[in-house]
C-alpha positions in Angstrom: -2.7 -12.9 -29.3 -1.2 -14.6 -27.0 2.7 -14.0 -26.1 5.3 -16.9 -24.8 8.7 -16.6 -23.1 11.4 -17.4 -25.9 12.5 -20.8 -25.6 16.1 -22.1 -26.2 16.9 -23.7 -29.5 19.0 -27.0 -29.8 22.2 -25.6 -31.1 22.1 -23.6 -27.0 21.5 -20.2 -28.1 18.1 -18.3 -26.9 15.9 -17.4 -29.7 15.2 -13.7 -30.3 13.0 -11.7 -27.6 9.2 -11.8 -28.7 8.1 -8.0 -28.8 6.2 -8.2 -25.8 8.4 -10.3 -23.8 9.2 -7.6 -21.5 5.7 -6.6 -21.2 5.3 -10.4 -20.1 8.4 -10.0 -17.5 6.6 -6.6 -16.2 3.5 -8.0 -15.8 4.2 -11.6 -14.0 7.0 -9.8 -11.7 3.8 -7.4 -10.2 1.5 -10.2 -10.1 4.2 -12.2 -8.0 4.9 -8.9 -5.8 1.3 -8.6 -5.6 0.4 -11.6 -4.5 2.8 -12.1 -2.1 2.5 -9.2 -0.5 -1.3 -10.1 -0.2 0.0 -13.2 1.7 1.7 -11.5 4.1 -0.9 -9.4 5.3 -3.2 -12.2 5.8 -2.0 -13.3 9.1 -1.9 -9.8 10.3 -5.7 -9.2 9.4 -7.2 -12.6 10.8 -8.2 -11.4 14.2 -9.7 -8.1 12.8 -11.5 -10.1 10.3 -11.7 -13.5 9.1 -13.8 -12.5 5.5 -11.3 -9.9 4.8 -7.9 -11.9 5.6 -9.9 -14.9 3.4 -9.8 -12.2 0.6 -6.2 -11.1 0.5 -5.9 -14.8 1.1 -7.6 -16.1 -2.8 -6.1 -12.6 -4.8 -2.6 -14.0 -3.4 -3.2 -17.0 -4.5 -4.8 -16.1 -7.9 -2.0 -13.4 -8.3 0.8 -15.9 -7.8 -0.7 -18.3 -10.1 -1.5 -15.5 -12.9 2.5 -14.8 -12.6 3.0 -18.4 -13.7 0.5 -18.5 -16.3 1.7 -15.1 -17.6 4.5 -16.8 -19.3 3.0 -19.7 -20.9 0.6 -17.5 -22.4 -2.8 -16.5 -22.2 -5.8 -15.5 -24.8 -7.1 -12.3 -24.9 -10.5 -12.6 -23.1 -8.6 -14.2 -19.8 -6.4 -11.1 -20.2 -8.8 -8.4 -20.2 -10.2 -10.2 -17.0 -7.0 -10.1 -15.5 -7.3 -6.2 -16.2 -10.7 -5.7 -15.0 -10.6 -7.8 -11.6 -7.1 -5.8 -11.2 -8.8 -2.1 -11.4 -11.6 -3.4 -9.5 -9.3 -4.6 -6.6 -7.5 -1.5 -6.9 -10.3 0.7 -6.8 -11.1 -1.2 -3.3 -8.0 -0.4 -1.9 -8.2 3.4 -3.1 -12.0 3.3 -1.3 -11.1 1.6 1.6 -8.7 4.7 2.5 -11.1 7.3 1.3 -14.6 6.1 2.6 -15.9 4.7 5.4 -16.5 1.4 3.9 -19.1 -0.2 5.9 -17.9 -3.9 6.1 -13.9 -2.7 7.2 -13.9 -3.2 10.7 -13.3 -0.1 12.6 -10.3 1.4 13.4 -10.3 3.8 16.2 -9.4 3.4 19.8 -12.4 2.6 21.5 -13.0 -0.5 19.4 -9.3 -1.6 20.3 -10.6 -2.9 24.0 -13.2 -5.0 25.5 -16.3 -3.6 26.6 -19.4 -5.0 28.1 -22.1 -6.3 25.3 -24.9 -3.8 25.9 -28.5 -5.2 25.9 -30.0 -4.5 22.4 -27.4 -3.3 20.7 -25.1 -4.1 17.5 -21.5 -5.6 18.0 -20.2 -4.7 21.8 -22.5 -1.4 22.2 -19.6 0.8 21.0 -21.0 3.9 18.6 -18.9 3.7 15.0 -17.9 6.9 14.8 -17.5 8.5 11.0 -13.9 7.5 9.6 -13.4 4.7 11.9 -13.4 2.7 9.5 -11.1 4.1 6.9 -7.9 1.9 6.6 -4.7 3.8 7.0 -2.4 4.0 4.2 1.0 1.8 4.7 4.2 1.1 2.7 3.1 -2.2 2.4 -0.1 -1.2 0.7 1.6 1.4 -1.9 3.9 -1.0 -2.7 1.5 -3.6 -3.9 -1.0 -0.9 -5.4 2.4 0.0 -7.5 3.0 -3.7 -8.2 -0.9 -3.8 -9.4 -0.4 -0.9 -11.4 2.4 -1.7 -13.4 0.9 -5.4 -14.1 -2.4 -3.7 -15.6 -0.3 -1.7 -17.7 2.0 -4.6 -19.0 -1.4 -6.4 -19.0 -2.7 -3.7 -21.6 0.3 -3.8 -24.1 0.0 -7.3 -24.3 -3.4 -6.9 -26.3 -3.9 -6.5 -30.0 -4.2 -3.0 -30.8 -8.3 -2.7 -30.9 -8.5 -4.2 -28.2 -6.0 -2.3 -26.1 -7.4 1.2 -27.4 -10.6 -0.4 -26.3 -9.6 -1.3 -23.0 -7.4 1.6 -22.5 -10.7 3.9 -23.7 -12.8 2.3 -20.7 -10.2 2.5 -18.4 -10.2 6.1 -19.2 -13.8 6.6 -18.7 -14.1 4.4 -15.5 -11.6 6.8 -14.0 -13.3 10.0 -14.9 -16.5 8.6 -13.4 -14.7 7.4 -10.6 -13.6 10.6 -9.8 -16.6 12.5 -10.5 -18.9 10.1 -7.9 -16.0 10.6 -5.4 -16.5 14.3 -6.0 -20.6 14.2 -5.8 -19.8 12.0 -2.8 -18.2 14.4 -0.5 -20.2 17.4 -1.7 
C-alpha cells in the first residue's frame, strides 16, 4: 500500500491529509537529513579512506533520492528494503564505535605521522594497537543515527498491518541477537 502526498484540487483547496501522510513527511525529512549529512562527511573522510568516503558518498545519494521518492509513493517490497539496508547501516555505525572494525583505518596517534616503510611489513610498520580503530562518537554522527531512526520508524507505519507486525517482530529479534553476540563478544 502505497501512500501519496495529497494533491490540490481545481476549485484551490488541498484535499484531506492521507492517514500516513505525516508518516511520509517523517520519513523523507530523515532520509534528506541523512543523506546530507552523509555528504558532508565525505570530504572530511577522503584522505583517511577513499572506500569509506565512496560509501557515505552512494547512502547520501540514495538517501536523498529515497526522500524524493518517499512522496510519490512506493510499494511495499521497496519499503521493507529501505528498512532493512537502514538497520543494516545503522548497525555499522553502532559497530564501528564499539569494535575494532578491521577495515576503519586506525585512529590513534602514532598512525597520525609519517614513518619510515619497514622492510616486510604491512602498511608503514606501525603495530595497530586494540581500539585504534574504533571511530569516536560525534554530534554529527548522532544526529544522523537519530535522523535514520526516525525514517525506519515512519518507514514501518507506512506498511499494511501484517506486514509491519512482521517487520516490527524481526526487528525485535535482530536486536536481541544483536545484543546478545555483542555480549558473547566481549566476554
Amino acid at each position: 500500500m502505497a501512500t501519496t502526498i495529497p494533491s490540490v484540487s481545481s476549485s484551490g483547496s488541498i484535499d484531506e491529509p492521507l492517514p500516513g501522510e505525516g508518516f511520509v513527511l517523517a520519513a523523507a525529512m530523515g532520509a534528506a537529513m541523512a543523506g546530507v549529512i552523509h555528504l558532508v562527511v565525505v570530504p572530511g573522510h577522503w584522505a583517511v579512506s577513499a572506500p569509506m568516503s565512496a560509501f557515505f558518498l552512494g547512502v547520501g545519494v540514495a538517501q536523498l533520492v529515497l526522500a524524493a521518492a518517499l512522496g510519490r509513493g512506493l510499494p511495499d517490497a521497496v519499503l521493507v528494503g529501505v528498512i532493512s539496508a537502514h538497520l543494516a547501516i545503522m548497525g555499522l555505525y553502532v559497530a564501528s564505535r564499539t569494535v575494532d572494525l578491521p577495515f576503519v583505518p586506525p585512529h590513534d596517534a602514532a598512525h597520525e605521522m609519517e614513518h619510515l616503510p619497514v622492510p616486510g611489513a604491512v602498511g608503514n610498520g606501525i603495530p595497530t594497537y586494540p581500539g585504534s580503530r574504533v571511530e569516536p562518537v560525534g554530534v554529527l554522527d548522532l544526529l544522523c543515527l537519530v535522523a535514520e531512526l526516525v525514517l525506519v520508524i515512519s518507514v514501518a507505519a507506512l506498511l499494511p498491518p501484517r506486514l509491519r507486525g512482521i517487520m516490527t517482530t524481526v526487528m525485535a529479534c535482530a536486536a536481541v541477537l544483536a545484543v546478545l553476540w555483542r555480549v558473547w563478544v566481549l566476554s
